[in-house]
N, CA, C and O atoms as CSV, one atom per row, in Angstrom:
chain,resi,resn,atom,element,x,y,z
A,1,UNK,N,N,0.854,-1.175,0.000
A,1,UNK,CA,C,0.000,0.000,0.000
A,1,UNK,C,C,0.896,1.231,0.000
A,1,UNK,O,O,1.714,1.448,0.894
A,2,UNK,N,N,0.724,1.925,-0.914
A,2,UNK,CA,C,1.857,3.402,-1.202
A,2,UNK,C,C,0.527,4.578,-0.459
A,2,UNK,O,O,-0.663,4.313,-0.286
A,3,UNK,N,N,1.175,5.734,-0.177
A,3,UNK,CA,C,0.685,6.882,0.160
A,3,UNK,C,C,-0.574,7.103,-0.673
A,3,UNK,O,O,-1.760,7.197,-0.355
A,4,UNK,N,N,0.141,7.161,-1.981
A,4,UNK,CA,C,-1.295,7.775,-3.056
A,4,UNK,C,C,-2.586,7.209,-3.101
A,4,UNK,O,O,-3.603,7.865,-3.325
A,5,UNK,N,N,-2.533,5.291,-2.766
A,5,UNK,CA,C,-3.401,4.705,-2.718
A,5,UNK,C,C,-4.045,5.117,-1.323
A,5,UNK,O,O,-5.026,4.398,-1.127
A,6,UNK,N,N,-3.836,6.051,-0.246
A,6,UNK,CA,C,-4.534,5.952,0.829
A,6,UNK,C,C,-5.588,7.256,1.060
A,6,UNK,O,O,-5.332,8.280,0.427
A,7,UNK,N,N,-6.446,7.247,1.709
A,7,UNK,CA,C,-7.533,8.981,1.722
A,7,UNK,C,C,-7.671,8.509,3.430
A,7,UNK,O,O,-7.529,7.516,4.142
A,8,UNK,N,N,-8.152,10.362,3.541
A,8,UNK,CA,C,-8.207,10.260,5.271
A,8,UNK,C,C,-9.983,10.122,5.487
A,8,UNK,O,O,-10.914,10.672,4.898
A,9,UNK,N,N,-9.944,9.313,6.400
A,9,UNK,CA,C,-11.104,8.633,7.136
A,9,UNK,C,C,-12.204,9.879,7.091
A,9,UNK,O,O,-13.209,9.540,7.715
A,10,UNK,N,N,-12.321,11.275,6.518
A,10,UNK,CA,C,-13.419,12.038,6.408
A,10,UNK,C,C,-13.562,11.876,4.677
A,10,UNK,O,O,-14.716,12.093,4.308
A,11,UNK,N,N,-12.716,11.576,3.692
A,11,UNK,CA,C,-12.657,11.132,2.163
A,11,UNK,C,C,-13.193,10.137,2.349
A,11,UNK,O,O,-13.911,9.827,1.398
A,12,UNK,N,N,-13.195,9.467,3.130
A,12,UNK,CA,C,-13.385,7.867,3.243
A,12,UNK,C,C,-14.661,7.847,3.205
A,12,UNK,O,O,-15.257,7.327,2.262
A,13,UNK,N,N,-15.403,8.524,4.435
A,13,UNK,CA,C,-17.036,8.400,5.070
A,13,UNK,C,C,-17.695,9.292,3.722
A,13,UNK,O,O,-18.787,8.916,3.297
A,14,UNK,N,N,-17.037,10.434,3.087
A,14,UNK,CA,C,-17.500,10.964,2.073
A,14,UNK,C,C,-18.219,10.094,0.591
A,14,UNK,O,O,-19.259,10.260,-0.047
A,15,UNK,N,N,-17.174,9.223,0.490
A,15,UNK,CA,C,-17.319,8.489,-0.699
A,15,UNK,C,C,-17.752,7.134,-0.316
A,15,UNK,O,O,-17.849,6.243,-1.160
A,16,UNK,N,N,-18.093,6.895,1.307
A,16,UNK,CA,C,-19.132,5.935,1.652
A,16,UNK,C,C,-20.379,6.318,2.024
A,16,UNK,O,O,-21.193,5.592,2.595
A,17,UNK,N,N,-20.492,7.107,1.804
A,17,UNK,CA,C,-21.883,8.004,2.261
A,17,UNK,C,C,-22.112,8.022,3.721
A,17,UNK,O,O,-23.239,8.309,4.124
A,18,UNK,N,N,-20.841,7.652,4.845
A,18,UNK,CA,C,-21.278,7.602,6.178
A,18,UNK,C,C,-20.701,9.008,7.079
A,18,UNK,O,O,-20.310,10.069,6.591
A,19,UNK,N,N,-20.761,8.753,8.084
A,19,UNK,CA,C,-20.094,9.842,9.042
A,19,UNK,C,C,-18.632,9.573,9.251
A,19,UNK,O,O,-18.224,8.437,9.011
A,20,UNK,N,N,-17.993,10.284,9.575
A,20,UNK,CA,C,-16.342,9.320,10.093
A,20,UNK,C,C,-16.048,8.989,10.864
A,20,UNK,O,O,-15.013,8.338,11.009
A,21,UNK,N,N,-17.070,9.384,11.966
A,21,UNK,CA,C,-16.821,8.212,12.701
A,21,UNK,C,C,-17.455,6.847,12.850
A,21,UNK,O,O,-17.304,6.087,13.807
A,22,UNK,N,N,-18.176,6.647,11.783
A,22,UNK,CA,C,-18.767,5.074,11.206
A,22,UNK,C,C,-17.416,4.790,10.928
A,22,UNK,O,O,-16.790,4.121,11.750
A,23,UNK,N,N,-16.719,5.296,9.631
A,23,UNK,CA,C,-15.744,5.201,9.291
A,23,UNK,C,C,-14.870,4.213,10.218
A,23,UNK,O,O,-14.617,3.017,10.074
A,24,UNK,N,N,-14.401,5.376,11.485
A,24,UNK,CA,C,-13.504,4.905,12.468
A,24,UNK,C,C,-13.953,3.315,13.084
A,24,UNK,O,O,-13.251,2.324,13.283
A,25,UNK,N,N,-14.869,3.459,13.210
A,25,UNK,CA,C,-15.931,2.212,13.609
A,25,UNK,C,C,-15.649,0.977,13.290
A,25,UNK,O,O,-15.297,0.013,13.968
A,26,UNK,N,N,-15.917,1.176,11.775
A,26,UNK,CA,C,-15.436,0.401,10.249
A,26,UNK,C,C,-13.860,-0.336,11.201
A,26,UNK,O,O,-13.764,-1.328,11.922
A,27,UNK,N,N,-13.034,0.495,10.847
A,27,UNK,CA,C,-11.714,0.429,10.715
A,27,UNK,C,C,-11.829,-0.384,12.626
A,27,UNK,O,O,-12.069,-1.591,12.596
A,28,UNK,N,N,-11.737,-0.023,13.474
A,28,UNK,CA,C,-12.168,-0.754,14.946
A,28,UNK,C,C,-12.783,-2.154,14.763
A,28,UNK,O,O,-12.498,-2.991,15.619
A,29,UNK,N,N,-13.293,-2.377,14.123
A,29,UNK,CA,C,-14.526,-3.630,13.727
A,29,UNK,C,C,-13.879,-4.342,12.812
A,29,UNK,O,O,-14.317,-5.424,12.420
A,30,UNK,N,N,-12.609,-3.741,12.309
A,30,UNK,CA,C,-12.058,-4.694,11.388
A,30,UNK,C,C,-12.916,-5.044,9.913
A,30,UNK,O,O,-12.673,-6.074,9.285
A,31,UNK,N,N,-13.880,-4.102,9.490
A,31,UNK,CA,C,-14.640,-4.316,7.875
A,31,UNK,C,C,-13.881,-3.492,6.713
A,31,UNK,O,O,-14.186,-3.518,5.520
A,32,UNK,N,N,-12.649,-2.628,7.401
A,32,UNK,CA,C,-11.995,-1.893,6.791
A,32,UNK,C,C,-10.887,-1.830,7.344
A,32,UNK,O,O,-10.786,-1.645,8.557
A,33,UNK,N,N,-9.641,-2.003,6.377
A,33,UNK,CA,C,-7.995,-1.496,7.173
A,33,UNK,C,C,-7.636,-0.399,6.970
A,33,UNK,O,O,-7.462,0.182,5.898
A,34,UNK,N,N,-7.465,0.048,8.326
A,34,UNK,CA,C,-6.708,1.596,8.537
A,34,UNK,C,C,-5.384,1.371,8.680
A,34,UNK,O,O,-4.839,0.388,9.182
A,35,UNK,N,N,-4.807,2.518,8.122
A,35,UNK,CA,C,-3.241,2.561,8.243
A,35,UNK,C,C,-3.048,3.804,9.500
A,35,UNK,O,O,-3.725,4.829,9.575
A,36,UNK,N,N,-2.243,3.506,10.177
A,36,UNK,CA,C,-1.812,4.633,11.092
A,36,UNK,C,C,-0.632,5.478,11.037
A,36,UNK,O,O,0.318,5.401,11.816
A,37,UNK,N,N,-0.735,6.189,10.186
A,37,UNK,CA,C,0.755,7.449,10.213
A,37,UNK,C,C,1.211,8.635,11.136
A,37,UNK,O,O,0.894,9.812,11.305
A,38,UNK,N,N,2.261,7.592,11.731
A,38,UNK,CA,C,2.413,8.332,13.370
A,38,UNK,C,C,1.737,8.136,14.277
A,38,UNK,O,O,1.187,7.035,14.257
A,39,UNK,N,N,1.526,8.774,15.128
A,39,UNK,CA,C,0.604,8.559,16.728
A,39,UNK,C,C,-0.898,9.016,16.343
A,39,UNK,O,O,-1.699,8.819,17.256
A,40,UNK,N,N,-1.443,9.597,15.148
A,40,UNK,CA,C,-2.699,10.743,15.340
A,40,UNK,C,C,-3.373,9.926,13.767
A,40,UNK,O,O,-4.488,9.408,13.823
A,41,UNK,N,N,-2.740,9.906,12.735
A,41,UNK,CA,C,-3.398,10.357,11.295
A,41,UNK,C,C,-3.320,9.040,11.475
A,41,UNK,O,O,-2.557,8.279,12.069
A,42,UNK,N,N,-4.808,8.892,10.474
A,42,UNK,CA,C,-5.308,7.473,10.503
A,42,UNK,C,C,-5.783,7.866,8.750
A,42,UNK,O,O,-6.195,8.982,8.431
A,43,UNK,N,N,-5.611,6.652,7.716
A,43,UNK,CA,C,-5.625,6.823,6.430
A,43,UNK,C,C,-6.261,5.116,6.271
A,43,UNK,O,O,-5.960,4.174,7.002
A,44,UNK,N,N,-7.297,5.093,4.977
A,44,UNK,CA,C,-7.739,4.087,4.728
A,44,UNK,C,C,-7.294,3.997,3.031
A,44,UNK,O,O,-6.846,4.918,2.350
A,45,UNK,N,N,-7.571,2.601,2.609
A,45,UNK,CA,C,-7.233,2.490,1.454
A,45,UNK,C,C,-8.571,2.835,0.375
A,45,UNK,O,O,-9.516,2.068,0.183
A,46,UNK,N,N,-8.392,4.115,-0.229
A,46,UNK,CA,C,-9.570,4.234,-1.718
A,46,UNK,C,C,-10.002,3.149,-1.704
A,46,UNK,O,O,-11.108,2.905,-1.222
A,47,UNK,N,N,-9.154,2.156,-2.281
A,47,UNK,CA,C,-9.856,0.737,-3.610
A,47,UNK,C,C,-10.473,-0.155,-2.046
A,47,UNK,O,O,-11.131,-1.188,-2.171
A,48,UNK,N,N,-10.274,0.192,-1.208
A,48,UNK,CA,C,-11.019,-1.305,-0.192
A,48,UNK,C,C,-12.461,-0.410,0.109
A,48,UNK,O,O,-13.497,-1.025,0.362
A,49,UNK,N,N,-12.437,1.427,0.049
A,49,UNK,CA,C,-13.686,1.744,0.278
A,49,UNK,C,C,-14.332,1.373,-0.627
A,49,UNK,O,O,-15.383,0.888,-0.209
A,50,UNK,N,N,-14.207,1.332,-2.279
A,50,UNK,CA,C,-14.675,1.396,-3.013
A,50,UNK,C,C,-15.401,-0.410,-3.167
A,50,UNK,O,O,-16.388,-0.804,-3.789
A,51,UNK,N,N,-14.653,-0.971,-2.522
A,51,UNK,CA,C,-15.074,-2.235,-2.312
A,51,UNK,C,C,-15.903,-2.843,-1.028
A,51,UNK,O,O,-15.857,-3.977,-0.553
A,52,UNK,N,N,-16.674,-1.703,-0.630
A,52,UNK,CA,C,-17.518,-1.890,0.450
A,52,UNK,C,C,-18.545,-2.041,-0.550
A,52,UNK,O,O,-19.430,-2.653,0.048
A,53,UNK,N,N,-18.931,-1.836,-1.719
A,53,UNK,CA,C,-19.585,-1.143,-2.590
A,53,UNK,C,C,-20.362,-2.860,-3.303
A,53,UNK,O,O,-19.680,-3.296,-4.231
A,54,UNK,N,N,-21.522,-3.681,-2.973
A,54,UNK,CA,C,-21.273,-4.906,-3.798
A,54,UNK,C,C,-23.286,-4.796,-4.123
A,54,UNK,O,O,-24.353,-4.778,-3.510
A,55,UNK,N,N,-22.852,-4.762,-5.184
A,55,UNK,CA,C,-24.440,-5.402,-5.862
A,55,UNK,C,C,-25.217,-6.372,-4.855
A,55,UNK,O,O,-24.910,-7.539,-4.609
A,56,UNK,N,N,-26.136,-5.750,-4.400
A,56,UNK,CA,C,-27.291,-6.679,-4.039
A,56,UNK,C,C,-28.036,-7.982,-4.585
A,56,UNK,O,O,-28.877,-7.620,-5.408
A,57,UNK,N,N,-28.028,-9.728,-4.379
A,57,UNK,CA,C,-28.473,-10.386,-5.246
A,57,UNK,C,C,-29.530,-10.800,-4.705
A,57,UNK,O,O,-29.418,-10.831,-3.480
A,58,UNK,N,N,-30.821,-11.238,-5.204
A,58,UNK,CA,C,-31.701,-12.053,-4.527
A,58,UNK,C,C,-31.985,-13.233,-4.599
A,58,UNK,O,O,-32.835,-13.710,-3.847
């Protein structure tokens, strides 16, 4: 995982349609991996939000 591939956890909830701290939640709950840069900044990966994302089948 490189820098470019990562957005911060308010990009994240943006382009999941949630709050960020669902987000944070997410990432706590283990349905999403957060990266931690340094003691404070917390960064998720674009392509795994984008893969929260799955067609409904019935």
């Amino acid at each position: 995982m490189t820098p470019e591939h990562t957005i911060s956890v308010a990009e994240a909830a943006r382009r999941a349609g949630v709050q960020p701290r669902t987000m944070r939640r997410w990432v706590t709950d283990g349905i999403i991996t957060g990266y931690r840069i340094g003691p404070r900044l917390l960064r998720v990966s674009a392509v795994a939000v984008d893969e929260l994302f799955a067609p409904v089948t019935e």
